[in-house]
N, C-alpha and C positions, 0 to 999 in steps of 0.2 A: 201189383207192382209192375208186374209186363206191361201189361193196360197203360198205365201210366207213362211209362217209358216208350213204347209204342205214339199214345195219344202225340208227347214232347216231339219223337222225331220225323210222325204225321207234319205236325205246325209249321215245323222247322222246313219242310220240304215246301209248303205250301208259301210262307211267307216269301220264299227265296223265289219262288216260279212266279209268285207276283210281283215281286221288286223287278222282274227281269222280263217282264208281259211285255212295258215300257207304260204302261197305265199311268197318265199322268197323279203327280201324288200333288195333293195340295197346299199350300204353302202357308203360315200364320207368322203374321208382322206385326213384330211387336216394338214400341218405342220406349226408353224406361227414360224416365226423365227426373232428376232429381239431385243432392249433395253428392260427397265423397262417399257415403254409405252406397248411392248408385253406383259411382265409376267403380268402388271395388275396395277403396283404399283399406289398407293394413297398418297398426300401428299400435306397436305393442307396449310392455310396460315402461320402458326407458325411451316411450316418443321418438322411437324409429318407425319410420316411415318406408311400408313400398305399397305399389301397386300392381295388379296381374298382367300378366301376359297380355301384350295390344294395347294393353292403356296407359297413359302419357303421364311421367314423371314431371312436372313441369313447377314453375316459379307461379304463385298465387295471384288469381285474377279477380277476387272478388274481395268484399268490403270489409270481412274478419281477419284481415289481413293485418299484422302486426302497427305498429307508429312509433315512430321513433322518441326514445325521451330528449325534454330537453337539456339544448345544454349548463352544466354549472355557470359557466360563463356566458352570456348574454350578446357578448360580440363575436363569441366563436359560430360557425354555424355547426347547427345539428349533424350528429353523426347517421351517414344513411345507414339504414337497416334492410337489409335482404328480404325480401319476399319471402315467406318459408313456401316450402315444396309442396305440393297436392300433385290428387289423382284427375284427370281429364279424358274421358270414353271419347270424346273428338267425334262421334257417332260410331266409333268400331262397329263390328262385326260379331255377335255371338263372345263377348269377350266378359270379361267383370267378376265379382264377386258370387252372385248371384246366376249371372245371364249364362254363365255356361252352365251351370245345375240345371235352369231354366229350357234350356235348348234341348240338355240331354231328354230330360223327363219329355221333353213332346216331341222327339225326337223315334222316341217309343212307342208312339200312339202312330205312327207311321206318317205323322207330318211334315213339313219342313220349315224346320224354324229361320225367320230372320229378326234376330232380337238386336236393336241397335243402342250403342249404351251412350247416353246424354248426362252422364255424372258429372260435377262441375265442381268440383272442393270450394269450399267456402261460401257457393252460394245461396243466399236468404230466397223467402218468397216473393219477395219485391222483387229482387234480382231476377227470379224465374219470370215474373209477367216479361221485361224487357228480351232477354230471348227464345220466348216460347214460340215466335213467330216462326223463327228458324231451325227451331227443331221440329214441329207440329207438321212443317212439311217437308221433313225429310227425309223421309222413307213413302215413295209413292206404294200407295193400295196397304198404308199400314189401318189396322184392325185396333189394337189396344194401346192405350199408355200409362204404361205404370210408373204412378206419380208418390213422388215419398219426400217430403219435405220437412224442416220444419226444427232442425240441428243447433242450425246458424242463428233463427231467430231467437232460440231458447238463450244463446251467448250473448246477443244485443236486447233481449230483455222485451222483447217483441210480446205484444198482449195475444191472448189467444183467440179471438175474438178479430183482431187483422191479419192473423197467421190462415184463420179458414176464409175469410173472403179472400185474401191473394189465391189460396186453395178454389175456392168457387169460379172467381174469373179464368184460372187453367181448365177448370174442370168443363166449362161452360163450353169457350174455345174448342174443346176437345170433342164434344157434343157435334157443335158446328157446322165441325169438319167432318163430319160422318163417320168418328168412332169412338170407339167405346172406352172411358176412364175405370184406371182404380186405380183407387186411391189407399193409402196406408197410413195407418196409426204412425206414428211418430216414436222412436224407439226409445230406450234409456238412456241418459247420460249421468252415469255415479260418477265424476271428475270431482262435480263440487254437489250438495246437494239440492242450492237453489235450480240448479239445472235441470234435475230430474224434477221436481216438482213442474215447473214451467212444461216438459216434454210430456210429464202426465198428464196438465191442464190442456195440451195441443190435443194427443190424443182421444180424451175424452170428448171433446168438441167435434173433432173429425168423425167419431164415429155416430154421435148427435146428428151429423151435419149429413153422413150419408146415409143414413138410415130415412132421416125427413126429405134426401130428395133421390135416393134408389138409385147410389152411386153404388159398383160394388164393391166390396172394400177387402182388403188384406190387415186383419187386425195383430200386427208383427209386435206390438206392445204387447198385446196379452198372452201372444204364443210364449214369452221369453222374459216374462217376469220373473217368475217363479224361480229361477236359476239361470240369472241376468248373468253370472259370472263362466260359464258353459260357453254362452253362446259369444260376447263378445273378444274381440281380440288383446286382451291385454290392455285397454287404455279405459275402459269403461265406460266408450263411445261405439267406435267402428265391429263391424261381425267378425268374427273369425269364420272359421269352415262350419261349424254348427249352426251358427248364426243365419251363413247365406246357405246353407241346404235348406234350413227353415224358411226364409224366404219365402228360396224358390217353391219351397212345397204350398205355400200359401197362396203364391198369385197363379200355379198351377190349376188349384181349387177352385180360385174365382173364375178363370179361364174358362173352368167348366167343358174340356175340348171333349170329355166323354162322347157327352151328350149328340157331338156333332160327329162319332163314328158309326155311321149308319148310311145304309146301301153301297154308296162305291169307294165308302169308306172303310167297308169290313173288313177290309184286308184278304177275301177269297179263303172261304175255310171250306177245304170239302165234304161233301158227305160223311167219310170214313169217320172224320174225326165228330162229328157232331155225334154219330154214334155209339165212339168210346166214351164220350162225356156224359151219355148217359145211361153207359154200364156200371 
């Protein structure tokens, strides 16, 4: 037990002399690009809506956006209809549902995260090709983008089959530009049940689709079937906290940034302690 408690406040000194050497630490840019399940949105059983901390409450900018009915009267005009309110990452900073779990965990590994949130409420993968242009370069010397789509189209009835080519042309783009995608299963939606059928069908194809061309993938559908009711927020769409801890544990996986802790990434551990580790 000394050992032990010894090896801990050995680390704890060594970590600290190193954060403080000034040894440049190195940086991992991440782009999440995707719906309201990107930007963060919350929205529980009575269809209240918020959003986290940094990200934009705003009036609805894309095409599942409500329409007004018409009127009984034919010479009256239509009564307008308000936009309902979504979530909007606007490219924040380390902000989101997911992206601050996200940060913390590589956070830890002694990197330094800049994760910028491109969540868009309401947007389809159609809608994603038209501004993928200006998100894809918006974060110079960004590494990943994590792509999740796929919500919107299951609501407009979208086949699955045009949901992964819109997916392919991002992914492609993403290639391009010299970094690296992944991509995500498409999650549950129990609202209605044709909807989850449809998000299963996306799912399934997606993971078809990156398997055949060695995209890596965050399979969020399968982590969170099992006990769909856990992980979501109350509406049977959006995550709650269990939801985006999973997430972020998932695209942390893909990230794979272990692997790249090595030589001046060790973080300086001295002698003393390699040889309590192996007392």
């Amino acid at each position: 037990m000394f050992k032990k408690l010894l090896t801990l406040i050995v680390l704890s000194v060594s970590l600290s002399t190193y954060a403080a050497s000034g040894v440049a630490v190195e940086e991992i840019k991440i782009i999440t690009f995707g719906d309201s399940i990107t930007a963060g949105l919350i929205r529980d059983s009575s269809d209240n809506i918020s959003c986290p901390a940094g990200v934009s409450l705003e009036p609805g900018r894309f095409g599942s956006e409500p329409t007004p009915s018409p009127p009984t009267d034919p010479t009256e005009p239509a009564e307008p209809v308000e936009p309902r309110n979504g979530c909007y990452g606007n490219g924040a900073l380390n902000v989101g549902g997911y992206q601050t779990k996200l940060a913390d965990s590589i956070s830890v590994m002694e990197f330094v995260p800049q994760i910028v949130n491109f969540g868009f409420s309401g947007i389809s993968t159609a809608e994603m090709l038209s501004v993928r242009g200006t998100v894809l370069s918006s974060l110079t010397g960004a590494e990943y983008v994590l792509i999740l789509a796929g919500a919107n189209d299951a609501v407009a009835g979208i086949s699955q089959s045009t949901v992964v080519s819109n997916l392919t042309v991002i992914v492609n783009d993403v290639r391009s530009r010299g970094m690296i995608p992944v991509i995500t299963t498409t999650t549950r939606n129990t609202r209605e049940p044709i909807l989850d059928l449809r998000t299963d069908r996306y799912a399934r194809e997606i993971r078809d689709y990156a398997s055949a061309n060695e995209v890596l993938l965050a399979d969020a559908r399968a982590a969170m079937v099992p006990d769909w009711d856990d992980f979501h927020s109350g509406d049977g769409l959006h995550l709650g906290d269990l939801g985006n801890e999973t997430l972020a544990s998932l695209y942390f996986q893909a990230l794979d940034l272990e692997s790249r802790v090595t030589g001046d990434n060790t973080n300086f551990i001295p002698a003393i302690f390699l040889l309590l580790l192996e007392e």
